[in-house]
C-alpha positions in Angstrom: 44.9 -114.4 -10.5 43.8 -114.9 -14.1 45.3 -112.6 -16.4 43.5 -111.5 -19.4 44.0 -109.5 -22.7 41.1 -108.2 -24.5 41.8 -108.6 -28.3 39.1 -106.3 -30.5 38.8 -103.3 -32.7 35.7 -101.7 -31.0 36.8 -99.5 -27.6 33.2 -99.7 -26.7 33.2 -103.5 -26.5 36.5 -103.6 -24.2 35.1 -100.8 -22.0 32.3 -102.9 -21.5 33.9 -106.1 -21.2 36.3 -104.9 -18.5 32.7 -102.9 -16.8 31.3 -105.9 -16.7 34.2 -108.6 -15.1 35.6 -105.5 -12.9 33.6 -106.6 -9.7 35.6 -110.2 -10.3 38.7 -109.8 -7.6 40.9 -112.4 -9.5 40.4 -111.1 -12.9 43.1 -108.9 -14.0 43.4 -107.3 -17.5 46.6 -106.5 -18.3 46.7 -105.4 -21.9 44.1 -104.7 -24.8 45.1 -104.8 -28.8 42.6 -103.6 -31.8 44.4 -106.0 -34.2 46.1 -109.3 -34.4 50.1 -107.1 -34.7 49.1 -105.1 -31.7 48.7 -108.1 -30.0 51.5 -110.1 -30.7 53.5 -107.4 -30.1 52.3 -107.3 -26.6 52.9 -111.1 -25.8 56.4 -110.5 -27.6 57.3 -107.4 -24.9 56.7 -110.1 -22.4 53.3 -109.5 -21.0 52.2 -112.2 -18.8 48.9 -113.4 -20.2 46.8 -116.6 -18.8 43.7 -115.8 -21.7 42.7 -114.0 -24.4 39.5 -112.9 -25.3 39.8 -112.4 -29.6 37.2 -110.8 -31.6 37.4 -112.6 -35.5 36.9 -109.9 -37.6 39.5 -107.5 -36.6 42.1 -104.9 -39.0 45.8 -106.2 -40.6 45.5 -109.5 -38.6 42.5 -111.4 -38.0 41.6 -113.0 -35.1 41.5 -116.6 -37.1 45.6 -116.1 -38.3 46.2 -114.2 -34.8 45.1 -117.4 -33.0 47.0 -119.3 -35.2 50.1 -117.6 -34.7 49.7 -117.7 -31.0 49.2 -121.0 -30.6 52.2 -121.7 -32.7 54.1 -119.2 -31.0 53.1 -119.0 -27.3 51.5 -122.5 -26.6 50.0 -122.2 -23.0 48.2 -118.7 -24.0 44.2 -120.1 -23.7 42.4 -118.2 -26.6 38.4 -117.2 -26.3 36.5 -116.4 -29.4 34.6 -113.8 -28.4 32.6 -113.2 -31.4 29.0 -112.2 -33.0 29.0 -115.1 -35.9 27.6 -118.4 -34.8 28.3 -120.3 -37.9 29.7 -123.7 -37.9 32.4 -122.8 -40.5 33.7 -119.9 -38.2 33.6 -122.4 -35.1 35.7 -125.1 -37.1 38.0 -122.7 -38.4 39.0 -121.3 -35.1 39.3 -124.7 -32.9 41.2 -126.0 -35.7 43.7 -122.6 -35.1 44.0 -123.7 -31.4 41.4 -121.6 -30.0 39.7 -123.5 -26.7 36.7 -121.7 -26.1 33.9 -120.3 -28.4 31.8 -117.5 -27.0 29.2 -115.2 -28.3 29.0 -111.6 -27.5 25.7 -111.1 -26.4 26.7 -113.4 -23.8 25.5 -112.3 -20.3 28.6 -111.4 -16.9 28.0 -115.3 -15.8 28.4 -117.2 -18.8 31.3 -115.3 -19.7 33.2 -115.3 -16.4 32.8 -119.1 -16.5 34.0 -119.5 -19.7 37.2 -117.5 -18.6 37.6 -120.1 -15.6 37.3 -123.1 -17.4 39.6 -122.4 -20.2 42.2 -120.8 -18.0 42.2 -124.3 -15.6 43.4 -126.0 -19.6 39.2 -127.2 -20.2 37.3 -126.1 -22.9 34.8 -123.8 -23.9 31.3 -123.5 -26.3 28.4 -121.0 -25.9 25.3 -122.5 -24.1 23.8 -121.8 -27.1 25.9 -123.6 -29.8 24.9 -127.0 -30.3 27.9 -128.2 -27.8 27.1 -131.9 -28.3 28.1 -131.7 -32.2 31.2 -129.8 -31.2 32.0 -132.8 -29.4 30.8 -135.6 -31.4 32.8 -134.0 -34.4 36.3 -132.9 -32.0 36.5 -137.0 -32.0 38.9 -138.4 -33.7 37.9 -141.7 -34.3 34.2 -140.6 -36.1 34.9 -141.0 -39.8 33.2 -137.5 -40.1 35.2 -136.0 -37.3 35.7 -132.7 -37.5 39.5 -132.9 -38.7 39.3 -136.3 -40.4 42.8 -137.9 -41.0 43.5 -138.0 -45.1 46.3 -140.8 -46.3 48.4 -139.2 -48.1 46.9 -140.6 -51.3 43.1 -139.1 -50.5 45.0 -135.6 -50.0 47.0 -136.1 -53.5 43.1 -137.1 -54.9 41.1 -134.3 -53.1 44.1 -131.7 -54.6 43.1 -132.8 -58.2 39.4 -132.8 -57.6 39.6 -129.7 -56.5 42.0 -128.4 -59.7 38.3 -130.1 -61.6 40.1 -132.9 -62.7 38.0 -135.8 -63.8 38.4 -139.5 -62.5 39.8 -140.5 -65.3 42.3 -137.5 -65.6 43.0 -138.5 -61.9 43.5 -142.2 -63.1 45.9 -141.3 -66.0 48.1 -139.2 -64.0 48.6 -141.0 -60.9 49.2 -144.3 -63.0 46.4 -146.2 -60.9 42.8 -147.4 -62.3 39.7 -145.5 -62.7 37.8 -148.0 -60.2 40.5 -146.1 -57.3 40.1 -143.0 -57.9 36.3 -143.2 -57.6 37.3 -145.7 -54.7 39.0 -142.9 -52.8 36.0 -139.8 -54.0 33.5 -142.2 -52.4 35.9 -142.2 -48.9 36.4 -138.6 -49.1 33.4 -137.4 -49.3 32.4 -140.0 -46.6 35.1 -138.6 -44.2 33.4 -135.1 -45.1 29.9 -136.0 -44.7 29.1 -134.2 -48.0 27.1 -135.6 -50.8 29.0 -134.5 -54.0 31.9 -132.9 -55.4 31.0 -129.6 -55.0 30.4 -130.0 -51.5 33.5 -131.9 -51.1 35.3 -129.0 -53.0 34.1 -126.6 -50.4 34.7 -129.0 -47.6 38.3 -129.5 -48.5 39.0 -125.2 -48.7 37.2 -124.6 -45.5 39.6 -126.9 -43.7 42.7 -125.9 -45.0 43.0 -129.4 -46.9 43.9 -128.0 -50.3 47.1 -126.5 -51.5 
């Protein structure tokens, strides 16, 4: 038996969610939430809970800091985005919260009850029609452009003050090393990023949490 919570501030689209998976034997829903509170409070009263399907945009808490929270809170709780936005920003924010599967709503009974199988047996999960093959390729940690890239503590300390619009040499002059370094570590950032300038580097770093 898989259990399921439906997490989403439309009635209409957890009517039809639950219409649509109720022929399923071993699909049982066992709680539904319209925002990120109502939710936790369920899992906190103990309600035995194998997935969640979570809408993003949802009242009070959002699905992005509900999934965080969850993951932090109540590790073996799989997480479905079950969303209408397709954008790659929206896709990395949420993995990186601990979400395992990515699903949009116009998603037909088949696709949907597959993704609920394979995320609940600890796999993961992208729409047929996101480009599942860049997922992958950036989810690797070893590509330099990975999707998470690892910063030395040094690129984070850099990326912090290009971000605050400091110049190189303002970078230079403050952390007491040479100009040649600090354009040395830009050039490695935005490698790591795959961007092509500062600005993009800038948005890069406050899309992925990199910046204080």
């Amino acid at each position: 038996m898989i259990n399921i919570i439906i997490a989403d501030d439309h009635q209409l689209m957890i009517d039809g969610i639950k219409t649509t998976l109720a022929d399923i034997e071993d699909f049982n829903f066992v709680g539904e939430a319209s925002d990120g509170y109502r939710l936790i409070r369920l899992l906190e009263e103990g309600v035995a809970v194998d997935v969640i399907l979570m809408d993003i945009n949802m009242p009070n808490l959002d699905g992005l800091d509900s999934t965080r929270k969850i993951t932090k809170q109540f590790p073996d709780i799989r997480i479905i985005v079950l969303t209408q936005y397709d954008e790659k920003r929206f896709i990395k924010q949420m993995i990186k919260s601990g979400a395992t599967g990515y699903l949009l709503k116009d998603s037909g009974k088949d696709e949907l009850e597959k993704a609920i199988r394979k995320v609940a047996a600890g796999e993961k999960y992208f729409s047929g029609r996101l480009s599942l093959s860049l997922v992958n390729q950036e989810l690797k940690t070893e590509n330099a452009k990975s999707l998470f890239p690892k910063l030395t503590g040094r690129e984070k300390e850099i990326l912090n003050l290009i971000c605050r619009e400091y110049s190189s040499q303002e970078i230079a002059d403050k952390l007491f090393i040479s100009f040649h370094t600090v354009e040395s570590h830009r050039a490695n950032l935005m490698y790591k990023a795959g961007v092509k300038n500062t600005a993009g580097l800038a948005r890069w770093a406050v899309e992925n949490d990199f910046v204080d």
